[in-house]
PADRENTOR-371567 format. One line per field, with one value per residue (C-alpha): residue number from 1; residue in one letter; x, y, z. Coordinates in pm, whole numbers, plus 50000, padded with zeros to 5 digits. Layout:
// PADRENTOR-371567
num: [NUM	...] .
residu: [a	...] .
px: [X	...] .
py: [Y	...] .
pz: [Z	...] .
This chain:
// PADRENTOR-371567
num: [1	2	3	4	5	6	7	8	9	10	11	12	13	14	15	16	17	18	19	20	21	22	23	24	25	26	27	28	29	30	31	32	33	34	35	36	37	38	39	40	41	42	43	44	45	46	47	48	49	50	51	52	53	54	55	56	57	58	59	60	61	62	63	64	65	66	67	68	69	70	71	72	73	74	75	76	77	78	79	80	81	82	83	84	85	86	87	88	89	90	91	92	93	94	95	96	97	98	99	100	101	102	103	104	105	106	107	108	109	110	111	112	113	114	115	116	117	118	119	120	121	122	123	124	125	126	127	128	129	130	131	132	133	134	135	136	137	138	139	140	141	142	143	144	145	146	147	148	149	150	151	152	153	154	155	156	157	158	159	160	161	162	163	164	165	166	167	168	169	170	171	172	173	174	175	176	177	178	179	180	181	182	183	184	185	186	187	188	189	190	191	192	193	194	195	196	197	198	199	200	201	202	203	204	205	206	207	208	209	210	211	212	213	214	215	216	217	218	219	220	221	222	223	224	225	226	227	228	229	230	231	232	233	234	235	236	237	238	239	240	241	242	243	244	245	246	247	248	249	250	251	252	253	254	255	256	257	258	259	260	261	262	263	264	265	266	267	268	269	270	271	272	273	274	275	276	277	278	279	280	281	282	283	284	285	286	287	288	289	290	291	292	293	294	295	296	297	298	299	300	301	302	303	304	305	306	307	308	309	310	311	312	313	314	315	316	317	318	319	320	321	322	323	324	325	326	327	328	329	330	331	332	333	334	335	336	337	338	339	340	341	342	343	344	345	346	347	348	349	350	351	352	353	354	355	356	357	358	359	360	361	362	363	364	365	366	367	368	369	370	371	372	373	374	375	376	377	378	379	380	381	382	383	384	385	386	387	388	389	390	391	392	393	394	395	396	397	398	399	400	401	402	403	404	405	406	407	408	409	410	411	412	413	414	415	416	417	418	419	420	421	422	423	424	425	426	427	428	429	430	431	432	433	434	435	436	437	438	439	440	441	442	443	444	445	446	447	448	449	450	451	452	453	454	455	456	457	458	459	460	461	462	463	464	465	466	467	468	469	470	471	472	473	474	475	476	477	478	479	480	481	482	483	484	485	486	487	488	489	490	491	492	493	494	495	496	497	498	499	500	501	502	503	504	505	506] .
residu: [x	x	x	x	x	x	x	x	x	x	x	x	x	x	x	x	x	x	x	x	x	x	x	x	x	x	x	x	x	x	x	x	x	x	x	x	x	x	x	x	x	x	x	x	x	x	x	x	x	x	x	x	x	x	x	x	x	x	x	x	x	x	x	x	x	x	x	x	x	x	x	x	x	x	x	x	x	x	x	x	x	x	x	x	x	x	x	x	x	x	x	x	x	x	x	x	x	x	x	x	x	x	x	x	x	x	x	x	x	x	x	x	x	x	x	x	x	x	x	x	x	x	x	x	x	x	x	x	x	x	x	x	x	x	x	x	x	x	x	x	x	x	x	x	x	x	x	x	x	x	x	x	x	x	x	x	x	x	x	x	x	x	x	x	x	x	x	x	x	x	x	x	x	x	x	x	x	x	x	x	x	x	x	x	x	x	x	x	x	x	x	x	x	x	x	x	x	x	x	x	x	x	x	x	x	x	x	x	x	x	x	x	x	x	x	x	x	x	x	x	x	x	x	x	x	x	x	x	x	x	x	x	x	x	x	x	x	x	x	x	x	x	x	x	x	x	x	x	x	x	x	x	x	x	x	x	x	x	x	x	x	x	x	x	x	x	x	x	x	x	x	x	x	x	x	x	x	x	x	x	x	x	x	x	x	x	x	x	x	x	x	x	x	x	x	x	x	x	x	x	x	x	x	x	x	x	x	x	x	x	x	x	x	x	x	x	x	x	x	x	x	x	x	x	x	x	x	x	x	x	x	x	x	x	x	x	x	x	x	x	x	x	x	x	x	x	x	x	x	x	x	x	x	x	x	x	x	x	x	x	x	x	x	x	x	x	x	x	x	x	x	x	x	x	x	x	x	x	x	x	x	x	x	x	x	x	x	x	x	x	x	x	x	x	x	x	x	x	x	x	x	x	x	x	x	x	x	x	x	x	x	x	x	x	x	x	x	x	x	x	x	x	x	x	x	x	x	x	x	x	x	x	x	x	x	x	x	x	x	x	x	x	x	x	x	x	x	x	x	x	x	x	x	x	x	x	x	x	x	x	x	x	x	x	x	x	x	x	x	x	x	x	x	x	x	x	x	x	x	x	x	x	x	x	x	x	x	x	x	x	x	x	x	x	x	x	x	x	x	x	x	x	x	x	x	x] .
px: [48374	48273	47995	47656	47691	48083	48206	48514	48701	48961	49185	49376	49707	49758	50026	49811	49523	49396	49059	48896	48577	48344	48233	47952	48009	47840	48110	47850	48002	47831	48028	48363	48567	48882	49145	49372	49701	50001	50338	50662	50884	51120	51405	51443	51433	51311	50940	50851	50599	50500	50517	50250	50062	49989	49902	49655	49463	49416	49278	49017	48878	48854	48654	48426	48358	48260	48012	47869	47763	47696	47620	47702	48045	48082	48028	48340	48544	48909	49101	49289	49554	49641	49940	50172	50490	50874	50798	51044	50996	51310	51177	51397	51390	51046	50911	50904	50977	51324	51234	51004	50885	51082	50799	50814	50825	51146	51417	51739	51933	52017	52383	52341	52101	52457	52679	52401	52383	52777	52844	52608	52478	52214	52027	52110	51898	51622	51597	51583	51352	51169	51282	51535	51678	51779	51577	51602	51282	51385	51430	51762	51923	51720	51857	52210	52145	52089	52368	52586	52416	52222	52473	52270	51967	52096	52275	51996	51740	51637	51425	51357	51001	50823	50455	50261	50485	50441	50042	50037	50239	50029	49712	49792	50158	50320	50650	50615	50599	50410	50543	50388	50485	50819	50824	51058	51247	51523	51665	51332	51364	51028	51068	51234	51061	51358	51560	51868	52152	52451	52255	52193	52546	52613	52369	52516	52183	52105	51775	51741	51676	51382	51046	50913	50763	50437	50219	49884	49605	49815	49596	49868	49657	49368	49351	49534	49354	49421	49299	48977	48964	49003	48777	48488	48627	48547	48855	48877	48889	49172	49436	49536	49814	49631	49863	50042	49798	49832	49742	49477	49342	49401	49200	48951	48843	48883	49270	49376	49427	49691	49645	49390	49524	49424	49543	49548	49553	49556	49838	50101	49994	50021	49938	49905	49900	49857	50076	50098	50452	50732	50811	51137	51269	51565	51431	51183	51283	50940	50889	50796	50614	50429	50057	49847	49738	49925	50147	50066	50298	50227	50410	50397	50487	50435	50542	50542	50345	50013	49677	49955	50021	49648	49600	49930	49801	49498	49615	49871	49646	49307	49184	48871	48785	48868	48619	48336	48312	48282	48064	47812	47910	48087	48448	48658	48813	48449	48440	48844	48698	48386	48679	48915	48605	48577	48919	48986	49226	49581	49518	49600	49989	50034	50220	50297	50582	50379	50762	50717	50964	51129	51055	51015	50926	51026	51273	51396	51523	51486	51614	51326	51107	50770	50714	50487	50570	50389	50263	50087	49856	49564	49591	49453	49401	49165	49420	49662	49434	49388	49741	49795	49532	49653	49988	49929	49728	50075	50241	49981	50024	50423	50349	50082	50330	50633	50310	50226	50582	50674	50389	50110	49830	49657	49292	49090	49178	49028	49041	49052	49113	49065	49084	48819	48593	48633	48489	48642	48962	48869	48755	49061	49279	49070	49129	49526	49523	49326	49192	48869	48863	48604	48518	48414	48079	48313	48589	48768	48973	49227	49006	48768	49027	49216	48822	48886	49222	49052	48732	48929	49155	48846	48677	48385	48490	48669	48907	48980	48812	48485	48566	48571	48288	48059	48137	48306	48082	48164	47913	48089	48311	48481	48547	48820	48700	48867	48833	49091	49319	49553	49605	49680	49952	50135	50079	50222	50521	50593	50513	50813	51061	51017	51167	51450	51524	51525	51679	52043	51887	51738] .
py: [47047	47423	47506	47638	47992	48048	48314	48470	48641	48875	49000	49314	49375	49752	50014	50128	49854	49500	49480	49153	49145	48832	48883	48680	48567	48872	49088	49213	49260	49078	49149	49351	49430	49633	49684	49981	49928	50187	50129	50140	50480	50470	50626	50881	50670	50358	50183	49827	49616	49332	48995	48838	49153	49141	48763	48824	49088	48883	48604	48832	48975	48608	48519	48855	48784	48417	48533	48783	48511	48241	47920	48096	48110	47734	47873	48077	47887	48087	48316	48569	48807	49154	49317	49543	49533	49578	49490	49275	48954	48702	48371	48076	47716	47681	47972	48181	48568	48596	48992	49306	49318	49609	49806	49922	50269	50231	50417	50286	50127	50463	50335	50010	50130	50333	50000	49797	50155	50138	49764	49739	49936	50163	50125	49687	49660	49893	49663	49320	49524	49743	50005	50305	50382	50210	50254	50204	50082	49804	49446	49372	49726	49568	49215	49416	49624	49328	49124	49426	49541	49267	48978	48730	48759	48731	48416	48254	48349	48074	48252	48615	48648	48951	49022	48853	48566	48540	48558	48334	48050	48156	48059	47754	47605	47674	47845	48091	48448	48586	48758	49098	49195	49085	49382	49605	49350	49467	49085	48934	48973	49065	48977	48636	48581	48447	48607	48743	48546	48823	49051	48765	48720	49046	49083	48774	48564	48259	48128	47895	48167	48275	48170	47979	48256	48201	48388	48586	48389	48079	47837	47783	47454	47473	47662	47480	47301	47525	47834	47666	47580	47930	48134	47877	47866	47517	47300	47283	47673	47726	47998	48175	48396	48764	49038	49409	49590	49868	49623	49436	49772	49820	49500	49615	49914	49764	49854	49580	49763	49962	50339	50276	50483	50392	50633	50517	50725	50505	50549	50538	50712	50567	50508	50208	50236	49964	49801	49556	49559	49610	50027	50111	50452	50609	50980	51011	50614	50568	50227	49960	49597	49280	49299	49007	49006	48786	48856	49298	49500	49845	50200	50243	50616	50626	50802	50606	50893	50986	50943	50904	51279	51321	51074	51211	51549	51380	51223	51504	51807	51697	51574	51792	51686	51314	51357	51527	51282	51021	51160	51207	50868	50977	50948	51260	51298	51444	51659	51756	51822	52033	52303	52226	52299	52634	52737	52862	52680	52800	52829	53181	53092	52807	52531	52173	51954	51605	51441	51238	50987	51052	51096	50795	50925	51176	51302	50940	51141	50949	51262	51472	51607	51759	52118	52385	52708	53081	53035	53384	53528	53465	53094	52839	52459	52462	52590	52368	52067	52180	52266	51825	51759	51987	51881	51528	51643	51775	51502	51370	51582	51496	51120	51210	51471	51201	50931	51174	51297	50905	50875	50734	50997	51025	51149	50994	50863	50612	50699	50447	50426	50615	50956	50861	50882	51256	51482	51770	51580	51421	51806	51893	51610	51676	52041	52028	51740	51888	51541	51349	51138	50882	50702	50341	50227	49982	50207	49914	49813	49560	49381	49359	49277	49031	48887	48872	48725	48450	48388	48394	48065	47927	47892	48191	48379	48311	48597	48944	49101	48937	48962	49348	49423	49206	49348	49725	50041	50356	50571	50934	51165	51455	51718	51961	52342	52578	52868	52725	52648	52939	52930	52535	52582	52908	52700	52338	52527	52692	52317	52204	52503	52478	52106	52203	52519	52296	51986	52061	52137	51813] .
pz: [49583	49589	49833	49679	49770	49693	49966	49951	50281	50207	50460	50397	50621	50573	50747	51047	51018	50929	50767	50675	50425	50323	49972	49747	49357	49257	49449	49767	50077	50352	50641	50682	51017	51068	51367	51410	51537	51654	51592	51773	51664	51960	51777	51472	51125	51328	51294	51428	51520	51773	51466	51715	51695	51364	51379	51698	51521	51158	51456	51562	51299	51083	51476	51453	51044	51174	51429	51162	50922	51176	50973	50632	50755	50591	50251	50224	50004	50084	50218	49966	50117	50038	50225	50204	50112	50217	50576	50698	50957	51084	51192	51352	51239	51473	51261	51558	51530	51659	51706	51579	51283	51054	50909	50587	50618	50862	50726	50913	50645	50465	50503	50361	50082	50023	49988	49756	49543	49546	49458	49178	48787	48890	48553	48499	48857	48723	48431	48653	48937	48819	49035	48951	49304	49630	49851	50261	50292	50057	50258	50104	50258	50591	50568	50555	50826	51050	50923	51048	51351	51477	51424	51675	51497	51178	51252	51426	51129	50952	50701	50585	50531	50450	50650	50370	50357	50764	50739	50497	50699	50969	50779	50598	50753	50384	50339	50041	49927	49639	49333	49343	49701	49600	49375	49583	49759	49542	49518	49304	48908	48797	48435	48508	48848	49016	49290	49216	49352	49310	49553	49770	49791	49909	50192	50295	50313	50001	49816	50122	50391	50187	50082	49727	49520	49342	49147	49267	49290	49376	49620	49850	50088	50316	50671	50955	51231	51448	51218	51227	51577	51640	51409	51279	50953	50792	50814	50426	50348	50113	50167	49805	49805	49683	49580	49713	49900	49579	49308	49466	49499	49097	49032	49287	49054	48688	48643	48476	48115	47999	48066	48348	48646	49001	49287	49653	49951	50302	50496	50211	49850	49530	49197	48975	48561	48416	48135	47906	47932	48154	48126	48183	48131	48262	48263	48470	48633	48720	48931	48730	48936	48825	48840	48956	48609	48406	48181	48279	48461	48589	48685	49052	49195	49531	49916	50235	50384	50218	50444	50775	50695	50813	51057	51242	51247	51391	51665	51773	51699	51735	52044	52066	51728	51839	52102	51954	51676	51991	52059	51748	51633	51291	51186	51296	50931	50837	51107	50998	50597	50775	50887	50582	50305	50527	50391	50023	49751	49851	50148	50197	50126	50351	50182	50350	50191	50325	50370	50747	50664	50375	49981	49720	49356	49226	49485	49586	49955	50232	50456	50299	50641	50664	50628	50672	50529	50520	50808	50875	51193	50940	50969	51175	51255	50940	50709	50807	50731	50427	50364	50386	50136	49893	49970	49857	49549	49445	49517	49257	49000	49007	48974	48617	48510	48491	48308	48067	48010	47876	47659	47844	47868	48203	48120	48446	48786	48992	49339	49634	50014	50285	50096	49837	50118	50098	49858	49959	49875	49580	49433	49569	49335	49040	49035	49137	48871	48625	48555	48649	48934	48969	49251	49264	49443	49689	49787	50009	49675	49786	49990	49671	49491	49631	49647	49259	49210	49464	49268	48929	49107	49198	48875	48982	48692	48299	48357	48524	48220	48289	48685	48681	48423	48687	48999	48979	48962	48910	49176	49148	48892	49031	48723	48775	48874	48616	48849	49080	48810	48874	49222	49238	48887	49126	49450	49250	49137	49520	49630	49385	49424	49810	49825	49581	49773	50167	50021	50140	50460	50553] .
């Protein structure tokens, strides 16, 4: 029986933080908390994470979210997941982490993505999915590298679950995974949705080491007793498997139509196009993935480094700035855009190539490396601040180039995340671009989303359709600036002719 005010919390487990959001029918947010985490880089190429971590901080922030609503916590009906993807968790037969988690953006399997590329048709896997290179972020080149290096753990792991799948255990006490964040496992078939045994075979792991895959929007049981015990959640909640952070985002602003283009800049970049069919083209090999919509697919471009790029230049550069916006109470990215808007397009020749741990599309490098070049006495921190934001606005413009190139036309972008908070960086985009970007009234996406996919299961709502015309606004359009078109074409083509020129370098 659904309560009379039909909540929804969605919890959100991103790169650098876990957010958690409760959400009415109508698609209001009535209370939302988030927790930054760091993560472990104690070697070049390697990036881990506490498992229990990760766990701990989901505990608190379903706790805080109870406290918020106080009685009207027993209206929420469920708990819908978003997550990321790739990042890889070994568990014993207990279910116990049998070490760090490997995150996602970890790039230490460059060897093994080497063997998988090797042993099987480059073009037959892009077809089965959905993606056109190996990549070392990919859990299968991960499973590998363990089977090789970390013989002890591999033996003792009982199954190979990715974060979402982990979370999701964690919640209810249900083994699964869910289809969209096995996009770019590299051993899921997205058009058959069935894991591919032959790659199995190789990494040396079977169908039995790994999760049941379900769909998004699946309602996988009902919070454990202990889950409840801990958080005031009502015994009965449900537990529905969401989507990828990236296309709970797309739902979150409307993309759900083919053409629609949704552009996310957190800590990772990337865009989501929605299809109505699987796209795959062996030009431009843009990454193809399930969306939570059924029967839809979607092209994915994307780098593991978009928003970090920022942030890291934050934390290493920017203490002062850290502290002063302490002190006035605001975040210290304003206070970064105050100095970049200071600056003019181009940046007076400074260039950044936004490359912290490796390239995905278009380059598909993961030896790529950041770089600043034409650096000049003229410039200071400001200009290199600005130098990232444009930087990722190229990266942009690569991913609509390669859309446009196979015949889907690009006219409007729907920005989300962290960067949509800017304007200077959404002006930025839109000039660089030379495209529109709007910006939705709610610019927490996947956690909106993944609100959606759980309201649809539910009942709240016929379809996604009727979902997204409800609840998504539009509040701002950012219309390119002809007068800067010049300087961003000459600085986009440096941008391009600078990786090209470094690449045997890296």
């Amino acid at each position: 029986m659904l309560t009379k005010e039909n909540l929804i919390l969605s919890l959100d487990m991103g790169t650098s933080n876990i957010k958690g959001a409760i959400f009415n029918e109508s698609g209001k947010q009535l209370a939302i908390e988030s927790i930054e985490y760091y993560l472990k880089t104690p070697a070049e190429n390697i990036v881990e994470n506490d498992v229990t971590e990760y766990w701990d901080k989901v505990k608190k922030i379903l706790h805080k979210l109870s406290i918020k609503l106080h009685d009207r916590i027993r209206s929420v009906n469920a708990i819908v997941t978003s997550s990321q993807g790739e990042t890889l968790v070994p568990v014993d037969e207990h279910m116990e982490p049998l070490r760090d988690a490997i995150v996602w953006i970890d790039m230490r399997s460059t060897t093994e993505a080497k063997e998988i590329l090797g042993r099987f048709d480059l073009n037959e896997m892009y077809k089965k999915t959905g993606y056109p290179e190996v990549d070392p972020s990919w859990p299968a080149t991960r499973i590998l590298w363990l089977k090789k290096n970390e013989p002890d753990i591999f033996s003792k792991t009982c199954k190979f679950l990715l974060l979402h799948d982990y979370i999701l255990y964690k919640l209810s006490g249900d083994i699964v995974g869910e289809a969209t964040t096995y996009n770019s496992s590299y051993y899921y078939d997205i058009i058959k949705l069935e894991y591919l045994h032959d790659v199995l075979d190789f990494i040396g792991t079977s169908e039995e080491k790994l999760p049941e895959v379900v769909k998004s929007g699946t309602v996988i049981g009902n919070i454990t007793k202990e889950v409840a015990e801990a958080t005031g959640l009502e015994p009965g909640t449900r537990v529905i498997a969401g989507a990828l952070d990236q296309v709970c985002g797309a739902v979150g602003a409307g993309n759900i139509s083919e053409g629609i283009s949704t552009e996310t800049t957190g800590s990772a970049f990337a865009m989501v196009v929605s299809t109505d069919k699987p796209v795959i083209d062996y030009k431009y090999k843009l990454p193809c993935i399930l969306h939570a919509v059924p029967g839809k697919y979607g092209l994915m471009p994307y780098s593991s480094t978009g928003g970090m790029v920022l942030k890291w230049f934050k934390d290493n550069f920017c203490k002062e700035e850290s502290k002063e916006a302490l002190r006035l109470g605001q975040s210290v990215f304003k206070l970064l855009d105050k100095q970049a808007q200071a600056i003019k397009p181009g940046c007076e020749g400074l260039t950044m190539l936004p490359f912290l741990t490796g390239a995905l599309f278009p380059e598909y490098d993961p030896l790529a490396k950041a770089v600043f070049f034409g650096i000049g006495i003229n410039h200071n921190k400001a200009h290199f601040i600005r130098s990232i934001l444009e930087s990722l606005a190229f990266m942009m413009k690569n991913d609509i180039e390669a859309i446009n190139k196979i015949g889907i036309s690009v006219k409007k972008v729907i920005s989300l995340g962290g960067g949509a908070t800017s304007d200077l960086w959404s002006q930025i985009k839109a000039d660089v671009c030379n495209v529109n970007i709007e910006i939705p009234s709610y610019t927490e996406a996947a956690l909106l989303g993944a609100a959606i996919i759980g309201g649809i299961s539910l009942g709240f709502y016929d379809d996604y359709s009727e979902a997204c015309k409800k609840i998504v606004k539009i509040k701002k359009v950012f219309v390119p600036d002809k007068s800067n078109e010049l300087i961003y074409r000459n600085n986009f083509k440096k941008y391009k002719e600078l990786y090209k020129r470094l690449k045997g370098f890296f």
